[in-house]
SERO-4910 file (N, C-alpha, C, O; in steps of 0.05 Angstrom, whole numbers):
BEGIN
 pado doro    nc1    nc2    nc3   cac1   cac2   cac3    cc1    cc2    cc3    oc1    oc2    oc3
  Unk    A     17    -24      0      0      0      0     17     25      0     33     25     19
  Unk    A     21     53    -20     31     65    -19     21     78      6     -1     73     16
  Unk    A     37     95     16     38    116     27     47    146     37     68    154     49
  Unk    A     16    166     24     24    191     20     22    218     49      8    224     68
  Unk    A     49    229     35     54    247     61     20    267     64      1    253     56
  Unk    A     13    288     70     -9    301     73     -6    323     56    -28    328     46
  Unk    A      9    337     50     15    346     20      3    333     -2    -11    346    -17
  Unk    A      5    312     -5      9    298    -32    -15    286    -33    -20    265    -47
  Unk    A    -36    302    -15    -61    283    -25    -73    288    -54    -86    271    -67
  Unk    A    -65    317    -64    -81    325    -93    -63    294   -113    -76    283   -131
  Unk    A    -46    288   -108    -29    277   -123    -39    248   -115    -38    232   -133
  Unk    A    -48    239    -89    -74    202    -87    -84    207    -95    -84    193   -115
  Unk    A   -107    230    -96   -132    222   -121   -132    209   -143   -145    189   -150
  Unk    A   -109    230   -160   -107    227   -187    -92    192   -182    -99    170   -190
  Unk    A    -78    197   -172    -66    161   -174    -91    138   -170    -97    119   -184
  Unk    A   -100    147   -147   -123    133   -143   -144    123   -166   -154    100   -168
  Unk    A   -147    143   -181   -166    145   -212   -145    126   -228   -152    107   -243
  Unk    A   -124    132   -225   -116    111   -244   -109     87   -242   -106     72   -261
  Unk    A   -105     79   -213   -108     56   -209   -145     44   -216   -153     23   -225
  Unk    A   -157     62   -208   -188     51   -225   -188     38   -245   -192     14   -249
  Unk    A   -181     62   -262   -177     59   -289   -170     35   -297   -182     19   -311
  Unk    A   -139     33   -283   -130      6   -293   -139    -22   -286   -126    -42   -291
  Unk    A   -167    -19   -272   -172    -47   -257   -206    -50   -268   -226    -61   -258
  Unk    A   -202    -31   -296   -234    -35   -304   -225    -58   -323   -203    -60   -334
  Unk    A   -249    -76   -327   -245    -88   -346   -268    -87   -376   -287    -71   -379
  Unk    A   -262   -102   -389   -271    -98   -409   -282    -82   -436   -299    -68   -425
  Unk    A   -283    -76   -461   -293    -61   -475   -303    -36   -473   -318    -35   -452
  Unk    A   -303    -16   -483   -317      8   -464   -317     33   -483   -296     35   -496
  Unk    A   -339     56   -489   -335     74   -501   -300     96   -503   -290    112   -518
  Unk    A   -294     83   -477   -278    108   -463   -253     97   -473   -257     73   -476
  Unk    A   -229    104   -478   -205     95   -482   -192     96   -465   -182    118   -461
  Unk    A   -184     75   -447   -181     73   -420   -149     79   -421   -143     97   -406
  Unk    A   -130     70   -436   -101     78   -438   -100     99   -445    -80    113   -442
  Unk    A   -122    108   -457   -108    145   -458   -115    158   -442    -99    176   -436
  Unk    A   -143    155   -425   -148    168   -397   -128    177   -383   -121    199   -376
  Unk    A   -115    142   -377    -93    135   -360    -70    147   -365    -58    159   -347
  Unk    A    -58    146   -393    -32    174   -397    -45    197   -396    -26    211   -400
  Unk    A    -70    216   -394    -70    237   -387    -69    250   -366    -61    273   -360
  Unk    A    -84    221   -347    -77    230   -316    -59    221   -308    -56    224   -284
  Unk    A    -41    207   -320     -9    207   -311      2    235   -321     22    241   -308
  Unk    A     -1    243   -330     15    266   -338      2    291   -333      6    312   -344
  Unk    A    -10    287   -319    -26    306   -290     -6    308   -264      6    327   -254
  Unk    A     -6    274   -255     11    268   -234     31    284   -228     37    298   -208
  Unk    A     46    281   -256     77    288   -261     76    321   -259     91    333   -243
  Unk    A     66    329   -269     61    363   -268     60    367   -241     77    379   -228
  Unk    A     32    352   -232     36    364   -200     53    355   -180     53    364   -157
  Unk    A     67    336   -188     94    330   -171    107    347   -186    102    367   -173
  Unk    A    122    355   -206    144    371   -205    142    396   -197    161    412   -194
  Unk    A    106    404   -192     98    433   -181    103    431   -155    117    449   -145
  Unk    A     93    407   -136     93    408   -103    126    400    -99    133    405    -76
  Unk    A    146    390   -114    171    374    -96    186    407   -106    203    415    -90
  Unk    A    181    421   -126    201    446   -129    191    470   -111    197    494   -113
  Unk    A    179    462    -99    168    485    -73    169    473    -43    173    488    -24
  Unk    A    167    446    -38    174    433    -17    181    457     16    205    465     16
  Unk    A    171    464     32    182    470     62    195    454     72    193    430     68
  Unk    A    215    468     90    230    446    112    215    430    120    217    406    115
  Unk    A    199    439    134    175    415    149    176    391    129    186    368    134
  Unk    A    163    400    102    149    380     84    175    361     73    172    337     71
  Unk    A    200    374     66    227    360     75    228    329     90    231    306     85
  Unk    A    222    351    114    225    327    143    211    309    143    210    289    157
  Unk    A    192    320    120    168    284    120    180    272    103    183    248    107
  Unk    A    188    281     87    201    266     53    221    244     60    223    221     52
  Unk    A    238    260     83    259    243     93    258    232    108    280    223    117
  Unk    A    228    222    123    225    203    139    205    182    134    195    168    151
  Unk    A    199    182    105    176    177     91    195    144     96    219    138     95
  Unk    A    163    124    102    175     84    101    183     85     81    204     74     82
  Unk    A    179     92     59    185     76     33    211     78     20    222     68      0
  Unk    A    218     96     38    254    114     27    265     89     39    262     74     58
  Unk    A    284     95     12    306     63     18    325     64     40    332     85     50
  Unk    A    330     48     44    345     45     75    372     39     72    375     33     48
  Unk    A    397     37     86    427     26     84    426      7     73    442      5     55
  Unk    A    400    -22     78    418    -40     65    401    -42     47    398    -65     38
  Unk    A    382    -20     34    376    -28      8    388    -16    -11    382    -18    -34
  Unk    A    416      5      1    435     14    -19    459    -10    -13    472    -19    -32
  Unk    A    462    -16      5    484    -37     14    488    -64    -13    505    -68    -30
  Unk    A    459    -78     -4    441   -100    -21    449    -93    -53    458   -111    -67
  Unk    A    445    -64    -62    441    -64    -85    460    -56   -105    459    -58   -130
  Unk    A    487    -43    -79    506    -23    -98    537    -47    -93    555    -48   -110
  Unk    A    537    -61    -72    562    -69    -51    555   -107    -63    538   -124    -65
  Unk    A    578   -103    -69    582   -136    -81    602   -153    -64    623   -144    -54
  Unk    A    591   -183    -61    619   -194    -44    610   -179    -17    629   -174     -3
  Unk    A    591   -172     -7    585   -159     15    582   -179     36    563   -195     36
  Unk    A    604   -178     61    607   -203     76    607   -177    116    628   -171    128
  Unk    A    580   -167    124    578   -167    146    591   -168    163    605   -188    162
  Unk    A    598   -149    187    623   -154    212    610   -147    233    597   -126    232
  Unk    A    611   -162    255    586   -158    284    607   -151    297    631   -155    290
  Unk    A    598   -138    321    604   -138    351    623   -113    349    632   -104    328
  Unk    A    627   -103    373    638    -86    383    667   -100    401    681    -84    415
  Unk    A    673   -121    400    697   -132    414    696   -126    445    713   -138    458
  Unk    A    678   -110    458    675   -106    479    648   -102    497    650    -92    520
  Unk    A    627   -109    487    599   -110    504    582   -132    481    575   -155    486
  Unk    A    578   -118    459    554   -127    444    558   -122    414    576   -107    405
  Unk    A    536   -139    395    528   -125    368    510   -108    372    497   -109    393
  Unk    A    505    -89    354    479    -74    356    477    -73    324    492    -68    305
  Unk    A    448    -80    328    437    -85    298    427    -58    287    413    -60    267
  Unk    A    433    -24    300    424     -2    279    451      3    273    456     23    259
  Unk    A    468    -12    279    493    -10    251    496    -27    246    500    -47    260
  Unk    A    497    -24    211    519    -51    195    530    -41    189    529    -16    184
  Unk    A    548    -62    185    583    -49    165    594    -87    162    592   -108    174
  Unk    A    606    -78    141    623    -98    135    644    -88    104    643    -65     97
  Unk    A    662   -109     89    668   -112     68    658   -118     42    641   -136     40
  Unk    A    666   -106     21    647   -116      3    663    -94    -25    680    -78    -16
  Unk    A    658    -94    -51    667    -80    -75    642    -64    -88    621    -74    -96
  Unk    A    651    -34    -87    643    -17    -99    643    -12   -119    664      0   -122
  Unk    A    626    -15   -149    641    -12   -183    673    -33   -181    693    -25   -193
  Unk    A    674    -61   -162    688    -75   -175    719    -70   -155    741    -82   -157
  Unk    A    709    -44   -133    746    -46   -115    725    -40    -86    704    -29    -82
  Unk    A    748    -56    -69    749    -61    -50    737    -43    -27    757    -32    -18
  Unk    A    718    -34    -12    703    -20      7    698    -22     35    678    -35     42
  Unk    A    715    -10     56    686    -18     72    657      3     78    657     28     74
  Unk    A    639     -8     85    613      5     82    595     -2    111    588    -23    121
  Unk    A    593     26    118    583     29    145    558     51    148    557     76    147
  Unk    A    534     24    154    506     50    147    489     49    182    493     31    198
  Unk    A    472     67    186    459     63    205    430     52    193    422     65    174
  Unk    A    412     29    203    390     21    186    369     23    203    372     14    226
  Unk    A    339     36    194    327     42    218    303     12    212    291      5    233
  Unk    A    300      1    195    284    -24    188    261    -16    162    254      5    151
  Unk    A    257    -35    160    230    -32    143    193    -35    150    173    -24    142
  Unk    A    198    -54    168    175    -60    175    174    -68    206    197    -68    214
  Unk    A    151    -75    230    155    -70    250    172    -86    263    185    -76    281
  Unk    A    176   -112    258    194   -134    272    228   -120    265    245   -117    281
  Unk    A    229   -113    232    256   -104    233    263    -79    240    287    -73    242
  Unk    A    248    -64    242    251    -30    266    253    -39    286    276    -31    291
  Unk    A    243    -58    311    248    -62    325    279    -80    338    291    -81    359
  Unk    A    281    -88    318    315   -112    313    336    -86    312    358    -88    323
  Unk    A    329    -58    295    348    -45    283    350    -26    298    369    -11    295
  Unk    A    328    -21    323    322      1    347    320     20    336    338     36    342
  Unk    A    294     33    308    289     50    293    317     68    283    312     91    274
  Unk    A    346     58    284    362     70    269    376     84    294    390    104    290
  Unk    A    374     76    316    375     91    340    406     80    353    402     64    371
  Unk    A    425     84    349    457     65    356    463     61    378    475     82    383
  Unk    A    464     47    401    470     54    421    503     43    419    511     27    401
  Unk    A    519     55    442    547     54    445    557     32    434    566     39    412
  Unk    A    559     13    435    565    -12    422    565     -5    389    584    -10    374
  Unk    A    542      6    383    540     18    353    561     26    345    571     14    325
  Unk    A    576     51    359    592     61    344    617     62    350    634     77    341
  Unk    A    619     39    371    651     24    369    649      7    355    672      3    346
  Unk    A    635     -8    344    629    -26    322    651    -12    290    668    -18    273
  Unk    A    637      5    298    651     25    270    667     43    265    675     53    243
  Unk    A    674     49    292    707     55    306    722     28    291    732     26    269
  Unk    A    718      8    313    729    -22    291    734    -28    263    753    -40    253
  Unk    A    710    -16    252    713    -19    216    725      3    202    733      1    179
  Unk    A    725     31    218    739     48    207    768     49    214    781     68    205
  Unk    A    786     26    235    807     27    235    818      3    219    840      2    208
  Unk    A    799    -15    218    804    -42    197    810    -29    176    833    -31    167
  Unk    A    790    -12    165    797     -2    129    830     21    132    844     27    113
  Unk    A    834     29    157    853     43    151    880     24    146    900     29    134
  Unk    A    874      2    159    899    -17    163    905    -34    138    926    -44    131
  Unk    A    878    -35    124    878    -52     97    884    -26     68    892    -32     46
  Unk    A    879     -1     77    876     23     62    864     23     38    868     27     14
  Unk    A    844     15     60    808     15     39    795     34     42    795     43     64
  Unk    A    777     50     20    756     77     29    736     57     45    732     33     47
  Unk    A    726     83     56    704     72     78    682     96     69    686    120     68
  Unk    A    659     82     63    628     98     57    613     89     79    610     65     84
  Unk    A    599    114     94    582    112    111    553    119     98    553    132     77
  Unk    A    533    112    107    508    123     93    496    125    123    498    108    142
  Unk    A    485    146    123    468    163    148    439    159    152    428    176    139
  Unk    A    423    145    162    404    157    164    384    145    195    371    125    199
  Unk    A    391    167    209    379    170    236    367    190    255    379    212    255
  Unk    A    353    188    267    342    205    281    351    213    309    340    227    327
  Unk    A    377    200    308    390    203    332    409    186    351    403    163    343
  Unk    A    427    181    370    436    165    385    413    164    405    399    182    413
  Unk    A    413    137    410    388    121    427    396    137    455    418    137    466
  Unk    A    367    153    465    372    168    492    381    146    516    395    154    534
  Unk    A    373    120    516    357    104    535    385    108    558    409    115    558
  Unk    A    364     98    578    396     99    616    405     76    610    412     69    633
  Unk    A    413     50    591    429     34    583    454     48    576    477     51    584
  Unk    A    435     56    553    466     65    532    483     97    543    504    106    535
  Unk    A    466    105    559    485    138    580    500    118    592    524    123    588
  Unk    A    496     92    607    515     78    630    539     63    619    560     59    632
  Unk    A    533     55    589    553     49    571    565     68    560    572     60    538
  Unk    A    571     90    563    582    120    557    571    121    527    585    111    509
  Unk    A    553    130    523    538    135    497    561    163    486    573    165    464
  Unk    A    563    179    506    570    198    497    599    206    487    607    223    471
  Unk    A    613    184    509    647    181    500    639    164    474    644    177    454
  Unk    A    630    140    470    630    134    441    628    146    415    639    140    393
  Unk    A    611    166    422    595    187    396    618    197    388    627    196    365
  Unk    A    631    211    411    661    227    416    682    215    391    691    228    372
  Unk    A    687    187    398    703    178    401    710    169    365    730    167    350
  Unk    A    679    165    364    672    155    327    676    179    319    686    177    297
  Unk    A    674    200    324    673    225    313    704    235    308    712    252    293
  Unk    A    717    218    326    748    230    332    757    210    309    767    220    289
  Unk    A    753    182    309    772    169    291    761    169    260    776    159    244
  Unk    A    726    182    248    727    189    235    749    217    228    761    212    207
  Unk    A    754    233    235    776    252    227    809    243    229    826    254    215
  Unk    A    814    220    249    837    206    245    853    195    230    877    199    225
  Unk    A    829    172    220    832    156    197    856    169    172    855    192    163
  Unk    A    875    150    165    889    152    137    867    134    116    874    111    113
  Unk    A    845    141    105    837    129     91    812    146     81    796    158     96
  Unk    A    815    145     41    785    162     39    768    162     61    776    150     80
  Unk    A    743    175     62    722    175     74    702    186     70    701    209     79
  Unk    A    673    175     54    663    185     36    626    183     55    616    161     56
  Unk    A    612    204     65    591    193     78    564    211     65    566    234     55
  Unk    A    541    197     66    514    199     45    495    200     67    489    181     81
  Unk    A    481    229     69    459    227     82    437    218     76    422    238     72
  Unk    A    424    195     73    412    186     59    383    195     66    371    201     45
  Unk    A    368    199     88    343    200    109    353    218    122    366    236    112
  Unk    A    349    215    143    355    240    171    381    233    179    390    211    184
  Unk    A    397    261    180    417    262    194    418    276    226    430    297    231
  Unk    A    407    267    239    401    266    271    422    283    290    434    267    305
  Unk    A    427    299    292    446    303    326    474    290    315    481    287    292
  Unk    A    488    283    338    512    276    348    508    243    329    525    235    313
  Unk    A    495    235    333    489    204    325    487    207    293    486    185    283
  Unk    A    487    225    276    498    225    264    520    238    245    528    232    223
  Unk    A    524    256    261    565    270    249    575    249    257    589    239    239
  Unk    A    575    228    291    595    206    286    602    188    271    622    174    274
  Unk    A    582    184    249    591    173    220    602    183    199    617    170    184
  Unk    A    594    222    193    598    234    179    619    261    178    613    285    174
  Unk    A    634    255    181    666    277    195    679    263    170    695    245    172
  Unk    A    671    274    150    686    258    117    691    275    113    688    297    124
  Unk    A    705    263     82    719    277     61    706    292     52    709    317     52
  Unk    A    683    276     37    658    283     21    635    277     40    636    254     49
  Unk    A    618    289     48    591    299     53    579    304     28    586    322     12
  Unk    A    559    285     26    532    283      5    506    281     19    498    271     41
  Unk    A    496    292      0    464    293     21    446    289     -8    450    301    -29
  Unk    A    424    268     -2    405    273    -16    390    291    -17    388    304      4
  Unk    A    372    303    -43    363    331    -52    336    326    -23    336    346     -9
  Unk    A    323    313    -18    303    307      9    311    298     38    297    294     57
  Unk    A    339    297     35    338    292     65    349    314     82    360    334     71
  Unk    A    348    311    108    354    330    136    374    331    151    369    315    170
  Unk    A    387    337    153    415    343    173    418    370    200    424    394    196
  Unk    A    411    358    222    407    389    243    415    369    264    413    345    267
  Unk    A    424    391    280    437    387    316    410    370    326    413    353    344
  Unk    A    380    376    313    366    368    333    336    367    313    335    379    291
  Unk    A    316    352    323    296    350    310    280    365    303    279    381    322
  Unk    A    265    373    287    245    396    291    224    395    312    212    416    314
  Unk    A    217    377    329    202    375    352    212    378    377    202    382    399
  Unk    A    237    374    369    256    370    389    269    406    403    269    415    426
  Unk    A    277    417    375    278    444    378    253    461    397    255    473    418
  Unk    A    225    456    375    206    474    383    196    463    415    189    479    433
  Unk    A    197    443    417    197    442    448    213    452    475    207    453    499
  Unk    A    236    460    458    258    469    479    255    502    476    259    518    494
  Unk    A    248    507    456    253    545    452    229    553    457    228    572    472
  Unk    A    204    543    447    173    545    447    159    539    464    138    549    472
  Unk    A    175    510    474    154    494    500    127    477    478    112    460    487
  Unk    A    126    483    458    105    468    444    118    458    418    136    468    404
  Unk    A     95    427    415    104    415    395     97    416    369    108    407    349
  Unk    A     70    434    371     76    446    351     73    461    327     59    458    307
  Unk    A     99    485    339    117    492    324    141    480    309    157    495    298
  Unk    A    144    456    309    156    443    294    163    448    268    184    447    256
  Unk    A    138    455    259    144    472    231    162    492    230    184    490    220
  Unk    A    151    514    244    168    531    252    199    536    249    211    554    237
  Unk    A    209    506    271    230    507    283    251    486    254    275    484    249
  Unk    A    233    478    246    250    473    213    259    487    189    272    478    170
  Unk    A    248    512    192    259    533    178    281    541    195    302    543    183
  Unk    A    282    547    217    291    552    226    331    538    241    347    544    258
  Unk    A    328    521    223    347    496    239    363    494    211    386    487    215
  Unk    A    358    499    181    372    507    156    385    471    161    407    459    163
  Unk    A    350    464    161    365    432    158    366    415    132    378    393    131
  Unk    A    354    427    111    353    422     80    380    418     68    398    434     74
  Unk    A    382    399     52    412    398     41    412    425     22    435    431     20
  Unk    A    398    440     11    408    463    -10    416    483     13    436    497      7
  Unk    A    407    488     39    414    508     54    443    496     63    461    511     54
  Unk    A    453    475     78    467    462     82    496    466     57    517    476     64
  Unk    A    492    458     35    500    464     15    513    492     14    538    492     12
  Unk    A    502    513     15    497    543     17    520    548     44    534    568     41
  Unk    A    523    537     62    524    537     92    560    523     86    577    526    103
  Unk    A    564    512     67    589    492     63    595    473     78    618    465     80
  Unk    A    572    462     95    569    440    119    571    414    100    586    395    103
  Unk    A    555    417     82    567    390     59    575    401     34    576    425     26
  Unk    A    580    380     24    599    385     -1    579    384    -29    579    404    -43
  Unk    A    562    362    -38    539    365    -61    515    351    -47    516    341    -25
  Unk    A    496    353    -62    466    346    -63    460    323    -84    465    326   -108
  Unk    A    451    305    -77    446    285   -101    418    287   -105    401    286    -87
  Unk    A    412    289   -133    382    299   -142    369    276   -138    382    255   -139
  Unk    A    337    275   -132    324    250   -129    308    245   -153    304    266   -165
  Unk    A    300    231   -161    282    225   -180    252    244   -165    251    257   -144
  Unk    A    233    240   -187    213    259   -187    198    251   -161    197    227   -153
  Unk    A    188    269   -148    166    244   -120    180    247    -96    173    256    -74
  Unk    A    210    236   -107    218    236    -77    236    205    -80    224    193    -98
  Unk    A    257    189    -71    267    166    -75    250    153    -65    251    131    -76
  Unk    A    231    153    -45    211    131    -48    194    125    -70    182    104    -73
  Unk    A    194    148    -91    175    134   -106    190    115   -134    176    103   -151
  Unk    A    216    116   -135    236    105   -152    267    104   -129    286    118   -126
  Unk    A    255     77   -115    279     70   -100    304     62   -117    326     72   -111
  Unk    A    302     45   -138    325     37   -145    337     57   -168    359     50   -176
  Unk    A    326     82   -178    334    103   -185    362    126   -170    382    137   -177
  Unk    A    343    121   -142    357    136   -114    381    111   -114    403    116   -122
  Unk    A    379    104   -111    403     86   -103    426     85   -129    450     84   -127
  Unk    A    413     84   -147    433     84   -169    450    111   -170    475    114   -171
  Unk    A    434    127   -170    448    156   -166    465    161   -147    487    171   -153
  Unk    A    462    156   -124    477    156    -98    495    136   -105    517    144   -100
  Unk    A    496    115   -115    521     95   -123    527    114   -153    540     98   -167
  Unk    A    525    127   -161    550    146   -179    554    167   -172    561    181   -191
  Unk    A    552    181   -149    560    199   -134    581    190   -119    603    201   -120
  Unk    A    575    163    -99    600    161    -82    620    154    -99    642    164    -95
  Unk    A    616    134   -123    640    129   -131    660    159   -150    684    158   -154
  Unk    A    645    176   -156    656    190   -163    676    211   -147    698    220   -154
  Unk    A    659    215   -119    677    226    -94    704    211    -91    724    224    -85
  Unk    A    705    183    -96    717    168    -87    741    170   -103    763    174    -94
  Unk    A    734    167   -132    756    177   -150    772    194   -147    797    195   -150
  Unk    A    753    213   -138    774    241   -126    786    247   -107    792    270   -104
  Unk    A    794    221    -85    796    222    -67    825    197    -68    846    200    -56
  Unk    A    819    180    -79    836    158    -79    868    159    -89    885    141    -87
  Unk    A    871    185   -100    898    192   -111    910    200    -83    933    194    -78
  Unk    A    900    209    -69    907    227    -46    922    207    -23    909    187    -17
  Unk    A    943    212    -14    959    193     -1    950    205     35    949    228     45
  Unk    A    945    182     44    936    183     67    941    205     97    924    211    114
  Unk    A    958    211     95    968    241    109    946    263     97    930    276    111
  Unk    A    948    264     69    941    284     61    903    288     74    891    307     84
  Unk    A    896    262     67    862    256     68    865    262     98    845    276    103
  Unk    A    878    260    116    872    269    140    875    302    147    862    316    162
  Unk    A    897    306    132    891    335    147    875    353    131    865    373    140
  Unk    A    872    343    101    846    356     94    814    356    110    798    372    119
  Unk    A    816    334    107    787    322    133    792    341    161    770    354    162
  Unk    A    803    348    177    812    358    198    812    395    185    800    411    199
  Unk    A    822    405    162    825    431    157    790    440    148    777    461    151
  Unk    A    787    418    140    749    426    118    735    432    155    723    453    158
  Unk    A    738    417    175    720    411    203    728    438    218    711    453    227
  Unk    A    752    443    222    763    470    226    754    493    218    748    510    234
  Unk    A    752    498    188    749    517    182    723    522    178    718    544    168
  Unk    A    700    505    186    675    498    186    671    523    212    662    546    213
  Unk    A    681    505    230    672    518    257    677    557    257    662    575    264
  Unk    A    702    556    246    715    581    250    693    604    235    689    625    246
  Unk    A    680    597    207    667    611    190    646    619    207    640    643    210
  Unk    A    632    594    222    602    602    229    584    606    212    587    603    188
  Unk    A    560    613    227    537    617    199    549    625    178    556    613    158
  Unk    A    552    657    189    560    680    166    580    680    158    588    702    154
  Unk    A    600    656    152    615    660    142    615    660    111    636    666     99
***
């Protein structure tokens, strides 16, 4: 069953009619295939009218929309020879990160995504994308593996946050976040990371302190949620809207801001409505970063990584 954000209801009807359409049967004055390409090409108009005007808010739905593909349905689809690596060597696995080995266009990768699930049994397995500490020593681990093998390492982002819970504070949630954040900028090795969905808080720069920062043209990157904000400055939830204009969490502002580096365009709709479109694109984006990155001898990739994070801070907004 698809499902449409609240925007996009002018845009169910017409689909709706044509799913009619297509489930009439038999003989009929009416020419049912041409109906059907006229109100397809209704659809299309009014998607390329509603996604080129899009609000932050309406953003923040786009990028949290189920049907948007997830890590391992870029993992699954782009990563060959893809062979999985558990545990943290010191407490646990945690299943809202994978990472393992595997070949990108044919060379050697490792690939480290946060996965929030697809449906309720695997959101619940994946702790809606939510990492707790174990998470991201997991990938401390794989991002010093790839440095030792001097493999790029691609992260793909998409979360709503490091898991609040009094487990993961007692397991130092917060030295870990730290810590992934530190040996992403450490690393001698490309480091190429894709916001794919929501880029959350702290939970997720500790994947994304790269070379290359990419963000899909729909997804979100801010210190904090938009409910999250308007509750703390407003006291109400919501202003949420509000507090998403306000948070310049859109990759074109972001972009604008030099917090990332490009935008990868989505197909029409949104990548949920042409997942394997989104994914193809995002697999010729990273490999292209990657190209440009792989000449670069390992000293160099670090203190670039470290000068881009520096001079980030120093600019500020207005810079």
């Amino acid at each position: 069953m698809n499902h449409f954000l609240d925007f996009e209801k002018p845009i169910a009807e017409l689909e709706g009619k044509i799913e009619e359409l297509r489930h009439l049967s038999g003989a009929g004055e009416v020419n049912i295939a041409e109906e059907v390409s006229k109100l397809q090409a209704k659809v299309d108009k009014l998607l390329r009218q509603t996604y080129a005007k899009l609000t932050p808010w309406q953003k923040a739905q786009v990028a949290r929309h189920p049907g948007r593909p997830h890590a391992l349905d870029y993992i699954h689809a782009l990563i060959t020879d893809f062979t999985p690596l558990a545990g943290d060597r010191l407490f646990a696995e945690d299943c809202a990160i994978v990472g393992g080995l595997g070949r990108l266009g044919g060379r050697s990768v490792v690939v480290i995504g946060t996965e929030k699930g697809a449906d309720t049994q695997s959101r619940v397995k994946h702790n809606f994308g939510m990492v707790r500490p174990e998470g991201y020593r997991k990938a401390q681990r794989l991002m010093r593996l790839a440095e030792r093998f001097a493999l790029p390492v691609v992260t793909l982002v998409d979360t709503a946050g490091a898991y609040p819970g009094v487990d993961a504070e007692a397991r130092g949630q917060a030295e870990a976040i730290a810590r992934s954040i530190e040996t992403c900028l450490d690393i001698k090795a490309p480091l190429v990371s894709v916001i794919i969905g929501e880029g959350g808080s702290g939970g997720a720069i500790a994947l994304a302190a790269a070379n290359a920062v990419l963000m899909l043209q729909h997804s979100i990157y801010s210190v904090i949620s938009p409910e999250g904000c308007a509750s703390i400055l407003w006291r109400d939830g919501d202003k949420a809207k509000d507090a998403a204009g306000a948070l310049h969490l859109t990759a074109q502002d972001l972009h604008k801001l030099k917090v990332i580096d490009a935008v990868v365009d989505e197909p029409l709709g949104g990548a949920h409505r042409a997942p394997q479109d989104a994914i193809s694109r995002v697999g010729a984006a990273i490999e292209k970063a990657l190209g440009e990155l792989r000449p670069l001898e390992g000293g160099v990739l670090k203190a670039r990584r470290r000068e881009k994070f520096l001079t980030m801070g120093a600019q500020g907004i207005g810079g």
